[in-house]
C-alpha positions as CSV (number, residue, x, y, z in Angstrom):
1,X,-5.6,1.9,58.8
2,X,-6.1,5.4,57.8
3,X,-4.2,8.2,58.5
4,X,-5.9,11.2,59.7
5,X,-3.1,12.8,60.7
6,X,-2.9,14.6,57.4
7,X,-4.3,17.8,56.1
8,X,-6.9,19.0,54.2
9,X,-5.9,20.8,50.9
10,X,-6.5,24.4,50.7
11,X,-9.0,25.4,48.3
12,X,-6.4,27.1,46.0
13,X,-4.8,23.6,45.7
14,X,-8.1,21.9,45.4
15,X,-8.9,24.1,42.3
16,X,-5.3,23.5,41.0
17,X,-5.6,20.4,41.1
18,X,-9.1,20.5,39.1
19,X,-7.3,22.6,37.1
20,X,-4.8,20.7,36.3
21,X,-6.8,17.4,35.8
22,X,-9.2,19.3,33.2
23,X,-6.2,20.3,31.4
24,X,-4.7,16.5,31.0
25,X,-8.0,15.5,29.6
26,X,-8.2,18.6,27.1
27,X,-4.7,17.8,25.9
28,X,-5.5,13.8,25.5
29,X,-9.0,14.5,24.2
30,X,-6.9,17.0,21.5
31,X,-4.4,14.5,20.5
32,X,-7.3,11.9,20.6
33,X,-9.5,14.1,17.9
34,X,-6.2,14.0,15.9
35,X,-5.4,11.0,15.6
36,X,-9.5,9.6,14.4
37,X,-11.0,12.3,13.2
38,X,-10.8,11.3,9.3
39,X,-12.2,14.4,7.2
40,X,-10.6,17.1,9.8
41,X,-11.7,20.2,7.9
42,X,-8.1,21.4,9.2
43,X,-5.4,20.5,6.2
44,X,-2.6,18.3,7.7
45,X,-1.0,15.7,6.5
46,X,-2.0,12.0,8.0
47,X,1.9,11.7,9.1
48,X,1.6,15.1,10.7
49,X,-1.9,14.3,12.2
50,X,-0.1,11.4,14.1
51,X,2.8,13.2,15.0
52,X,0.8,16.0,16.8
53,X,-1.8,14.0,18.3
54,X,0.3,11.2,20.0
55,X,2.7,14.3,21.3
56,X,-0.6,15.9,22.7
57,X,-1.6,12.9,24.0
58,X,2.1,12.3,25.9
59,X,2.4,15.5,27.6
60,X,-1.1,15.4,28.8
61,X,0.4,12.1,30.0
62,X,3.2,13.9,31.4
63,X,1.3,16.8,33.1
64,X,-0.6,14.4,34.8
65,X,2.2,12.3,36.6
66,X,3.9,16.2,37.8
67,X,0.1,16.9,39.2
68,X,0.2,13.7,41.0
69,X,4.0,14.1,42.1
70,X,3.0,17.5,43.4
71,X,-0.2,15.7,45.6
């Protein structure tokens, strides 16, 4: 059954939590664009590329499992 015993969020947590959401997709959609975009017109090494993209990608990963421990 459902439990409507609990609260609504305020709105200050409802925006931090949009907040915080929109941020885990900018920071996996960064690392992302890193990793396949082929003729970046940014000059970094393919190595480098990788390295920076797939540590984008985990701590968008990782800011996303604190928002959800937070909720």
């Amino acid at each position: 059954m459902l439990n409507n015993n609990s609260k609504q969020k305020s709105l200050l947590q409802r925006f931090l939590f949009v907040f915080g959401f929109f941020f885990f997709l900018l920071y996996v959609g960064l690392g992302l664009t890193l990793i396949l975009w082929k003729d970046m017109p940014i000059e970094l090494e393919y190595t480098n590329r990788m390295l920076f993209g797939g540590l984008l990608i985990v701590y968008g990963i990782f800011r996303f499992i604190r928002l959800r421990q937070e909720n």
